[in-house]
N, C-alpha and C positions, 0 to 999 in steps of 0.2 A: 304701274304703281309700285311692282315689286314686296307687295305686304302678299304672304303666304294666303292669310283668314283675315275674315273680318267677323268681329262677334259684338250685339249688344247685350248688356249684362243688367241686369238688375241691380239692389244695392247689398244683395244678398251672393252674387255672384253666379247666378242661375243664368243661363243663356236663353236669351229669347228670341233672338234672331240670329243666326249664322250662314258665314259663303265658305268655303273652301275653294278659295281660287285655284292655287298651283297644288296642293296635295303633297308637298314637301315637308308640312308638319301637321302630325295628327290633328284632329281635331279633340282628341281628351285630353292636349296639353293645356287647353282654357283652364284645367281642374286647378292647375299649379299659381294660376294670376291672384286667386283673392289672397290664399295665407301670402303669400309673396308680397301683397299690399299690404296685409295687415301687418306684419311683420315690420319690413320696412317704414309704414308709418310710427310702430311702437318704438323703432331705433331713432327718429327722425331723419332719416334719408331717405324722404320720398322722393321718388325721380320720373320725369317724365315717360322717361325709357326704365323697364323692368326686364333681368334678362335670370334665365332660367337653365342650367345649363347649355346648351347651344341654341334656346329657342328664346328672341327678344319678345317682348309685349310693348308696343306704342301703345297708350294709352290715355284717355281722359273724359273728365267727367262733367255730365251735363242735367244739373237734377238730380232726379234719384237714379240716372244711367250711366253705365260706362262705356263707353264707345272701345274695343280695343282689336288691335291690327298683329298679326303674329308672324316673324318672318324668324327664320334661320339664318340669312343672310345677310350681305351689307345691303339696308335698303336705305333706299332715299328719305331720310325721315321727313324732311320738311313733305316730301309731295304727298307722304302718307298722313302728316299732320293737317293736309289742306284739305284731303281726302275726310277725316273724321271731323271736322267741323264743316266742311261743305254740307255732309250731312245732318249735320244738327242743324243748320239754315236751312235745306227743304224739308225735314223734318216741324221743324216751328215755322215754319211761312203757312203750313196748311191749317184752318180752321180744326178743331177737334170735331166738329159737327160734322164736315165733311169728310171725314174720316171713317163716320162710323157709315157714311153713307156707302164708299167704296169698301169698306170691309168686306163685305161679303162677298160682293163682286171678284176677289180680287181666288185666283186658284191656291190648292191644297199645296201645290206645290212651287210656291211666291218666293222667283230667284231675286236677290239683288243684283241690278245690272248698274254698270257704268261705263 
């Protein structure tokens, strides 16, 4: 996939889920993604791609969530764009009922895999 992290965000910018795939950019660079959006949308140049000194943010939003992908690198945007919305489809294909049923079920330490 080539995306560094994968993080979901709130609409507040709080991290609710995170992977750190490769370990090539911190995981406190999330901190930089909301003023970066907010910013950006106040100039009107919101963009897909948000880049941070040498660390880009793919991103996008679903609801009150932000899906976002953090790589330093040249990455494959689109695979990483099919990547955050593949997610949003098993994410909403699942019932909310059954969700709360595996909640618990599921360990302290709940990696994303793919």
């Amino acid at each position: 996939m080539s995306a560094s992290a994968v993080f979901i965000l709130d609409v507040k910018g709080k991290p609710l889920i995170s992977r750190n795939y490769k370990g090539d950019v911190a995981m406190s660079k999330i901190e930089h993604f909301m003023p970066l959006l907010v910013q950006r949308e106040e100039e009107g140049a919101l963009a897909p791609l948000l880049s941070h000194g040498e660390v880009h943010f793919l991103w996008i939003k679903h609801s009150n969530l932000y899906l976002v992908a953090t790589t330093s690198k040249n990455a494959n945007a689109s695979l990483v764009y099919s990547f955050l919305y593949k997610t949003i489809e098993v994410g909403t294909s699942v019932p909310l009922a059954d969700w709360s049923i595996c909640l618990p079920l599921l360990p302290a330490s709940f990696k994303i895999l793919f």
